[in-house]
C-alpha positions in Angstrom: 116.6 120.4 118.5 120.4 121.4 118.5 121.4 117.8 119.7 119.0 116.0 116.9 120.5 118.4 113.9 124.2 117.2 114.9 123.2 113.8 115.3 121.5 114.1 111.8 124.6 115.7 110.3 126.9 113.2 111.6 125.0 110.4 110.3 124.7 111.9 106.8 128.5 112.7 106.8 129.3 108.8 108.0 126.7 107.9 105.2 128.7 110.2 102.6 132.0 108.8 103.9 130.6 105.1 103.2 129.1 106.1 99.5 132.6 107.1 98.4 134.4 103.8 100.0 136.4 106.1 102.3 135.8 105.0 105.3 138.7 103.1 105.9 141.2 106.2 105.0 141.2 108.6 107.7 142.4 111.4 105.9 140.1 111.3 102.7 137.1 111.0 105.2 138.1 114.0 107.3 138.7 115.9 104.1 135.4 114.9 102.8 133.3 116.2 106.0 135.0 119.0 106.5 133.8 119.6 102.5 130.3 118.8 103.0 129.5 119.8 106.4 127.8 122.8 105.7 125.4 120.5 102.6 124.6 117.6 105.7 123.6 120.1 108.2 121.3 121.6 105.7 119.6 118.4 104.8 119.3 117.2 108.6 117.7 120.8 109.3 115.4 120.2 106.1 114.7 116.5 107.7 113.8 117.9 111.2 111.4 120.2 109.5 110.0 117.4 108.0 109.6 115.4 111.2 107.9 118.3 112.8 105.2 118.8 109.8 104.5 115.3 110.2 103.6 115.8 113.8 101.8 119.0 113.2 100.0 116.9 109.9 100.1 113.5 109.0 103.1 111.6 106.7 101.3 112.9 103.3 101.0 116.9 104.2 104.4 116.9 105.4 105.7 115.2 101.9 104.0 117.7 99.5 105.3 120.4 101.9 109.0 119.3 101.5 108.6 118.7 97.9 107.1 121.8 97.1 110.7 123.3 97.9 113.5 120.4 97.4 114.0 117.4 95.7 111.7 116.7 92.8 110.5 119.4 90.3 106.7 116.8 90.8 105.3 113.3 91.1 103.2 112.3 89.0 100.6 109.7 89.9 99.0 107.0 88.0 96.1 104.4 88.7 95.3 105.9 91.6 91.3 105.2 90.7 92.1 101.3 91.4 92.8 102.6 95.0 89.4 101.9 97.1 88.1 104.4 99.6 88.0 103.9 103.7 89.2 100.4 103.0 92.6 99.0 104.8 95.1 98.6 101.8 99.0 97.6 101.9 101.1 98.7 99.8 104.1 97.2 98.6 106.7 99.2 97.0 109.9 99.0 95.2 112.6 101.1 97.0 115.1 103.0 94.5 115.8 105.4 97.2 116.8 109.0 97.4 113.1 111.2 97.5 111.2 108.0 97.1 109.5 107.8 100.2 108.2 111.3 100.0 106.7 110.5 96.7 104.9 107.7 98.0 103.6 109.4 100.9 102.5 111.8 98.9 101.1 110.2 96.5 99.0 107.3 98.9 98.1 110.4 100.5 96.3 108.4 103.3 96.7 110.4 106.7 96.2 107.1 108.4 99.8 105.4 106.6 101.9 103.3 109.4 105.2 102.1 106.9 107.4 99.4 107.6 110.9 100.5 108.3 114.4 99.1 109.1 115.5 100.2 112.8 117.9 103.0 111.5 119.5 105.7 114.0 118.6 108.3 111.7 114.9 107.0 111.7 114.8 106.5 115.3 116.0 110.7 115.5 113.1 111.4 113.8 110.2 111.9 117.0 107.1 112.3 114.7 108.0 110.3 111.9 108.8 107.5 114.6 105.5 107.5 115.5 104.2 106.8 111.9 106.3 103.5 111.8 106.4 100.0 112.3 110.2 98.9 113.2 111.8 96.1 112.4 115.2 94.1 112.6 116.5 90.5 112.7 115.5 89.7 115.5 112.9 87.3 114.9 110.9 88.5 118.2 110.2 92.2 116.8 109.9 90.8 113.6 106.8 88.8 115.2 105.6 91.5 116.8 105.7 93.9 114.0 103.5 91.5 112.0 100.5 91.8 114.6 101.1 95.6 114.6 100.8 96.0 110.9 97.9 93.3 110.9 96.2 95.0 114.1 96.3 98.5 111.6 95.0 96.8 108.5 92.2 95.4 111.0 91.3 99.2 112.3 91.0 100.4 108.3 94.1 101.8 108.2 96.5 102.0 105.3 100.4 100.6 105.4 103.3 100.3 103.2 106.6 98.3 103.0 109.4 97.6 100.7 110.0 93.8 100.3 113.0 93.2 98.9 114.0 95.4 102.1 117.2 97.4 100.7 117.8 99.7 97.6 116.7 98.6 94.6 117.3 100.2 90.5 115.3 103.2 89.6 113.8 101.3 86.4 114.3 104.7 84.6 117.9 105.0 85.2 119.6 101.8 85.6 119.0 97.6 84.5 117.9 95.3 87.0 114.4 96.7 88.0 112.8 93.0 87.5 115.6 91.1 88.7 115.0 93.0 92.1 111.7 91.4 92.2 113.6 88.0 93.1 114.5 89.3 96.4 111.0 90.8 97.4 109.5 88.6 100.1 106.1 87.1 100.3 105.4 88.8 103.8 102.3 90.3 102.1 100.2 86.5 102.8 101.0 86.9 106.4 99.3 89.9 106.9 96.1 89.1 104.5 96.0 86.4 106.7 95.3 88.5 109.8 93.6 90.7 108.0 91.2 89.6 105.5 89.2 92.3 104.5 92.8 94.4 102.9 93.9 94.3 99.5 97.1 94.8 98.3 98.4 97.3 96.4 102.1 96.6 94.1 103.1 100.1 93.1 106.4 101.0 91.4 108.3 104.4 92.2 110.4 105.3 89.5 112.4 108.9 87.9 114.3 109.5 91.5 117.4 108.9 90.3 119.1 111.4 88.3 120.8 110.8 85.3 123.4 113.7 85.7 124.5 111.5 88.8 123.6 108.0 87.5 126.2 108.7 84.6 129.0 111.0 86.4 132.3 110.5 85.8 133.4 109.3 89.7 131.2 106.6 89.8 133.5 104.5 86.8 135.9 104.7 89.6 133.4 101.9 91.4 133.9 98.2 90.4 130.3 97.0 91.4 127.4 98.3 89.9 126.3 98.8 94.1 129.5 101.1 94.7 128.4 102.6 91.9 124.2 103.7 92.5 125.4 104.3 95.5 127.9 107.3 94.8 125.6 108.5 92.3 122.9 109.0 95.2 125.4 110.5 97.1 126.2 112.8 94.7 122.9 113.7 93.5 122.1 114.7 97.3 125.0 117.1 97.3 123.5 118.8 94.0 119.6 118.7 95.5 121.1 120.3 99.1 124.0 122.4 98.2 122.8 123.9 95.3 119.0 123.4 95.7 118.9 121.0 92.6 115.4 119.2 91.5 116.4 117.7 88.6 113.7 114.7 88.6 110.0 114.1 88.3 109.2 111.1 90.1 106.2 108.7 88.8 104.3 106.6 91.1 102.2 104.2 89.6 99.4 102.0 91.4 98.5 98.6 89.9 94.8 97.0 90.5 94.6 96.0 93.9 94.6 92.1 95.1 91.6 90.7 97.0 91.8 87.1 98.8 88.7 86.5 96.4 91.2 87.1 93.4 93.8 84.6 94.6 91.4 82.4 96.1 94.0 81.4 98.4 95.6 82.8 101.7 98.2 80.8 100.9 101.4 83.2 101.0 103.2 81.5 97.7 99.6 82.2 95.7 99.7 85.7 97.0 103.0 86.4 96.1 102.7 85.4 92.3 100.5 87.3 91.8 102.3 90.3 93.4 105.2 89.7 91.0 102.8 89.4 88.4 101.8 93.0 88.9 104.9 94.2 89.5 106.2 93.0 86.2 103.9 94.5 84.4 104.4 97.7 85.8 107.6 97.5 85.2 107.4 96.2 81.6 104.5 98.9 80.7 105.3 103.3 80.5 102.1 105.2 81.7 100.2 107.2 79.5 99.8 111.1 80.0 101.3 113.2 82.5 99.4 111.8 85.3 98.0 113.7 88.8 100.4 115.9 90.2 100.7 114.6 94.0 102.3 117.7 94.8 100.0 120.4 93.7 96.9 118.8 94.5 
């Protein structure tokens, strides 16, 4: 446990180091973790608490336990009636970062959830959570053989969910580019309606993780790119949720009407992933109505 929480801190202090474009100046980056240390052991203890939930629970129960205490004040769900019961369903989800993936799990709150990961050292750390995930890298091998793992699941029932544009993408509360993200997603989702016929697919879109507070700080006009500067802003927004137990957000997780092979008519990847867009789109385009189910304080 002691070796996992330093391996956790270090990684959260290189990934600090690397928000503020410091990496490369030695004695910025040693001031900076010898600032913050105390703030990225907290958050790798918090994270190995997670972790052991999970295995004690399943990916949902250890969510709403973490976010009953850090992060987000709530998450607020919406369209979760389009999502069938026992049925295998992927989901497919935009990735603004920060507490997203909590929401989510929380929110999908299927204890059967396998997600589709990057291989990450602080991932791979993680011994429960592992468990729950489908790696994958650029090899094209594990790539292959992640596809039949994630089909093999759909076939059993079970419930999965992946990113496609694969990195970090605008909180469409906070920042522009929400839709022009969509270019990037990839139409995976065919493949594995191909293998598995009797899923549907589920676009959902994550937004309200991103704080304004952060999005707008002062530091991050020091950033020429509008990357350099989301990224800070997460950065910073951590330090305020861990070192002074900030939850300044309410995320929103909205479910659009699942997709059916009868829908498309096709398996024809391209179809598939039109109509994926589509949904997305809309989503994005649309603001929900009420407050929503609490996926917290169910």
């Amino acid at each position: 446990m002691k070796l996992k929480l330093q391996t956790l801190t270090r990684i959260n202090l290189d990934d600090l180091v690397n928000s503020f474009g410091w990496q490369n100046i030695p004695p910025l980056a040693f001031g900076l973790r010898r600032l913050f240390k105390n703030p990225a052991q907290k958050f790798a203890g918090q994270i190995l608490n997670f972790d052991q939930n999970v295995g004690r629970t399943n990916l949902a129960e250890a969510a709403r336990t973490i976010l009953r205490s850090a992060y987000l004040r709530n998450v607020q769900v919406y369209g979760r009636e389009h999502l069938p019961v026992n049925r295998p369903i992927l989901f497919l989800s935009n990735h603004p970062g920060m507490a997203d993936t909590f929401a989510l799990f929380a929110a999908i709150n299927r204890p059967d959830l396998k997600v589709i990961a990057m291989q990450r050292p602080f991932l791979e750390a993680l011994e429960n959570t592992t468990r729950q995930l489908f790696f994958i890298d650029d090899d094209p091998a594990k790539r292959v053989n992640a596809v039949r793992q994630v089909s093999a699941h759909l076939k059993n029932g079970g419930a999965a969910l992946t990113f496609p544009a694969g990195k970090i993408e605008p909180d469409p509360d906070v920042y522009d580019g929400a839709l022009d993200s969509l270019k990037e997603w990839t139409d995976s989702a065919g493949v594995f309606l191909r293998f598995a016929r009797d899923a549907v697919i589920v676009p959902t879109l994550v937004s309200g993780v991103i704080w304004e507070g952060a999005a707008r700080h002062p530091l991050t006009r020091l950033k020429r790119s509008q990357f350099e500067r989301e990224k800070l802003a997460a950065a910073l927004q951590l330090l305020a949720m861990v070192a002074n137990d900030k939850r300044p957000t309410t995320a929103r997780v909205r479910f659009a009407k699942p997709i059916t092979l009868e829908e498309v008519g096709s398996t024809d990847a391209a179809a598939i992933h039109a109509v994926v867009i589509q949904r997305m789109q809309n989503l994005i385009r649309t603001s929900p109505q009420g407050e929503g189910l609490s996926a917290v304080y169910e």
